[in-house]
C-alpha positions in Angstrom: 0.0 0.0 0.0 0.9 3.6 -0.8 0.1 5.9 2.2 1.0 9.1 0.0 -1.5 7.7 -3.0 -4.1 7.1 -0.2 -3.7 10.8 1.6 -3.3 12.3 -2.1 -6.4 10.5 -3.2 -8.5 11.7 -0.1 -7.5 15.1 -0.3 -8.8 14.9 -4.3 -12.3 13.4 -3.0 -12.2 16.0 0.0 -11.9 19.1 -2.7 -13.8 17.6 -5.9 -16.4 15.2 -3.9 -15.4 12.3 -6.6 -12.9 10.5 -8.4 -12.5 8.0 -11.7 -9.4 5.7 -12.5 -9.2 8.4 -15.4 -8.7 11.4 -12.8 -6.6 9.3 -10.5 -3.7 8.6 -13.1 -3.7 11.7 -15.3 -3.5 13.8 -11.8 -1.8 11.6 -9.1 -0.5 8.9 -11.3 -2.2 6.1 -9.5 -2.7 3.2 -11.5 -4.4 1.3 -8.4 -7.0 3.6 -7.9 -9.7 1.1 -6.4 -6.5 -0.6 -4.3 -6.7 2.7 -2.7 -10.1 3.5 -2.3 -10.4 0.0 -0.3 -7.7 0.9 1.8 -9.5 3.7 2.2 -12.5 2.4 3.5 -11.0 -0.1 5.4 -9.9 2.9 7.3 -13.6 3.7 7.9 -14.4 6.3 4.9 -18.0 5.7 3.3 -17.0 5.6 -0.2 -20.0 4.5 -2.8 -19.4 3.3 -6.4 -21.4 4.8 -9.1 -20.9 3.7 -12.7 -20.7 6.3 -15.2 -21.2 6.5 -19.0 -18.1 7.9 -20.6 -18.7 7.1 -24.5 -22.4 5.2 -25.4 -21.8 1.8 -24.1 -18.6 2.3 -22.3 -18.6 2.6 -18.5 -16.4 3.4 -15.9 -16.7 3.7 -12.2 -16.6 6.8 -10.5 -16.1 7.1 -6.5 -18.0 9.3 -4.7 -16.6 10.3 -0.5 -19.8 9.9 1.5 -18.3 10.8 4.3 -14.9 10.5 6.1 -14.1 8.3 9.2 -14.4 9.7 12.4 -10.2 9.9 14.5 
């Protein structure tokens, strides 16, 4: 596991709400991006998968921060 993918990748979901693989490796170069976000909830962060329609037919899933575990 990464720690400074997972922090980076929080921070993302704190400012923009969401994230796609897409976003994840063109911004943060994280080719692991749902290796993170289960890291992520296994530290206690409500993450919920939506699947989104990027061309007709073609689907990707998007993460969306729910809300973030309680220290």
């Amino acid at each position: 596991m990464t720690a400074s993918q997972k922090t980076t990748i929080l921070a993302h979901m704190r400012k923009h709400r969401t994230i796609t693989a897409l976003d994840a490796l063109a911004k943060h170069g994280c080719f692991r991006l749902a290796a993170r976000i289960k890291d992520l909830r296994d530290d206690g962060h409500q993450i919920h998968t939506e699947s989104i329609e990027i061309v007709k037919g073609k689907h990707i899933a998007e993460y969306v921060l729910i809300k973030e575990a309680t220290k």
